[in-house]
C-alpha positions in Angstrom: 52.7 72.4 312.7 53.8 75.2 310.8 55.0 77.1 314.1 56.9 74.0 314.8 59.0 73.5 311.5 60.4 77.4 311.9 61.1 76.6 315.4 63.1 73.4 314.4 64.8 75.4 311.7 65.0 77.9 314.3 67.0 75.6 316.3 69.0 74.2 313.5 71.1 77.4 312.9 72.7 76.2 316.2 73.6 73.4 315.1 77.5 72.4 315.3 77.9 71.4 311.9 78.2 74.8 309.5 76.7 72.8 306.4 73.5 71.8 308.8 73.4 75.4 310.0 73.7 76.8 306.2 70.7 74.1 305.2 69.0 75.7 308.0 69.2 79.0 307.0 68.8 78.5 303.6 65.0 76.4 304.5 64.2 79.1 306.5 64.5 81.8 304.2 62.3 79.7 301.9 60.0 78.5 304.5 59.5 82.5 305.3 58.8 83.1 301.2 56.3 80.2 300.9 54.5 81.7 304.2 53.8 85.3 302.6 52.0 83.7 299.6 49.1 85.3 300.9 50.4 88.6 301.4 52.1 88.4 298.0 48.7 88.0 296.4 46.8 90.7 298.4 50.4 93.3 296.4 49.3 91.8 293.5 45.5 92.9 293.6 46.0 96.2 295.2 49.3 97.1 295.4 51.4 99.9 293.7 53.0 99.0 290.1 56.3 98.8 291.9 55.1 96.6 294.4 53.3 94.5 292.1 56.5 93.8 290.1 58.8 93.1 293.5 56.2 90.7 294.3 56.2 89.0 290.7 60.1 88.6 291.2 59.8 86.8 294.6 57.4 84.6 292.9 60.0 83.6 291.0 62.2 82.1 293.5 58.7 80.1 294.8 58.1 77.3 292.6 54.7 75.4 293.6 51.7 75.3 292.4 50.2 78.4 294.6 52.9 80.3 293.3 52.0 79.7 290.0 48.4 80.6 290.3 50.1 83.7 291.3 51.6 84.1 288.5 49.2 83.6 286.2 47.4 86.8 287.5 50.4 88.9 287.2 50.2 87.3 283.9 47.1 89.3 283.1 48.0 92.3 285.1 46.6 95.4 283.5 50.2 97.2 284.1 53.0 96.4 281.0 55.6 96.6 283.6 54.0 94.3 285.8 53.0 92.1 282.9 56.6 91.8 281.1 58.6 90.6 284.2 55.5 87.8 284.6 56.1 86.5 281.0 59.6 86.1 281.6 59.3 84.3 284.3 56.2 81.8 282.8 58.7 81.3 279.9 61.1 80.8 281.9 58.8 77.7 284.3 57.2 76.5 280.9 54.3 76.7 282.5 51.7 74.8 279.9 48.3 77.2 281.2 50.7 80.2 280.6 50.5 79.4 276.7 47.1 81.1 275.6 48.2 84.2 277.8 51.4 84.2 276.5 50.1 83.6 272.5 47.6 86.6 273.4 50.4 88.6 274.7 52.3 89.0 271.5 49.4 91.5 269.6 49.9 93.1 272.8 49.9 97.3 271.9 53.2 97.7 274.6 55.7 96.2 271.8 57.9 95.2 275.2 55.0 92.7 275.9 54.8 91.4 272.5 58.9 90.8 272.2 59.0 89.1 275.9 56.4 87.7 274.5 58.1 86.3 271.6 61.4 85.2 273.9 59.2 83.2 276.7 57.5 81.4 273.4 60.7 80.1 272.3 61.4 78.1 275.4 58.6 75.6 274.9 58.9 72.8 272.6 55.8 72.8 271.1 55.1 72.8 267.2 51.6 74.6 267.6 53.8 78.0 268.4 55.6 78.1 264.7 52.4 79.4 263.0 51.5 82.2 265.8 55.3 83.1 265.7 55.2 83.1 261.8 51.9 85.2 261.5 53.9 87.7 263.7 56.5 88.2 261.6 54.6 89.2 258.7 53.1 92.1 260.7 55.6 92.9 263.0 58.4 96.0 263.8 61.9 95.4 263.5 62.2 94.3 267.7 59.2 91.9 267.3 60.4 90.9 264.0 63.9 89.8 265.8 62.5 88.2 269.0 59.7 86.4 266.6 62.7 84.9 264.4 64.8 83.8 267.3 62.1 81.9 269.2 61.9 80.2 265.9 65.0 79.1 266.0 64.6 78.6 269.1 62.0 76.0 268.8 63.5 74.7 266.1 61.0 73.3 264.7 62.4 73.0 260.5 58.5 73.8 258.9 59.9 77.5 259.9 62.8 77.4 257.4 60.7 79.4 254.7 59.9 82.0 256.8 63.1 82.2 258.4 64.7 82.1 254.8 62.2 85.1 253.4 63.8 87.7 255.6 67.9 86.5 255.3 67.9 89.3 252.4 65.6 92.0 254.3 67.4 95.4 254.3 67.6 95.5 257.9 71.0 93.9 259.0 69.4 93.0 263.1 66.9 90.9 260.5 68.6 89.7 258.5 70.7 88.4 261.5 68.5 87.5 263.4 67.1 85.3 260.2 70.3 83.6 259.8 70.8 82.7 263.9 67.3 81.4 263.5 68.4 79.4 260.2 71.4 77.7 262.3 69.2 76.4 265.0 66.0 74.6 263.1 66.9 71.0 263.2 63.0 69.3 264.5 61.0 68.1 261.9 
């Protein structure tokens, strides 16, 4: 079966309408992406970091559940590099089993990790995050500090608003920004 849908794609880029033809070759580049899952998984066991990155980026464009699986070991990928692109891209999904990884990733030494970290955090809506975000700010450098304070705001959840508030007068001015961007956006109770 699976010979048979590339050949009818195959066939479709013939096809004499240029929107058909375009679906075509737009399903066929997919149906080639999906096809290499396993091949994207052997990269990610034992490839190079550089490969291992490339193959975290076309697991972006693949969204199913093998894919996310994927993901999830790229997730815990003993490589920063490797690592960092994966958190964007969990943050990115939402993907719900990403969250204890993801929670885990922001005492993470590579202070890159920890601020994606931070960023993919803020694009769930769940209230649990505030306190791991706030204990965070109390320990963290100035980058942390900033990407800890906008996924804050991000969330918006308003139980944030006194630690937001405690760092609008801090005597860095990217805090004290970042504190009142944050302020702006809390609106959840």
């Amino acid at each position: 079966m699976r010979s048979n849908r590339r050949e009818i794609l195959l066939a479709a880029l013939n096809d004499s309408d240029s929107g058909v033809r375009q679906a075509a070759a737009e399903s066929l580049d997919l149906f080639e992406r999906y096809q290499g899952l396993s091949s994207l998984e052997q990269v990610l066991v034992s490839g190079s970091r550089q490969q291992r990155v490339a193959a975290v980026y076309v697991l972006e464009s693949l969204n199913c559940a093998a894919a996310n699986t994927l993901l999830m070991m790229a997730l815990n990928d003993g490589d920063d590099d490797v690592r960092a692109v994966a958190i964007q891209i969990a943050g990115s999904r939402r993907l719900p089993e990403a969250l204890p990884v993801l929670v885990q990733c922001l005492k993470a030494a590579d202070v890159s990790v920890a601020v994606y970290a931070a960023n993919a955090l803020g694009q769930y809506n769940d209230e649990r995050l505030v306190a791991y975000l706030q204990a965070i700010c109390r320990q963290a450098d100035t980058e942390l500090l900033c990407a800890s304070l906008a996924a804050l705001g991000q969330l918006g959840f308003i139980q944030a608003q006194d630690c937001v508030c405690g760092y609008i007068d801090d005597l860095r001015a990217e805090v004290r920004m970042a504190a009142v961007r944050a302020l702006g956006l809390l609106h959840q109770s």
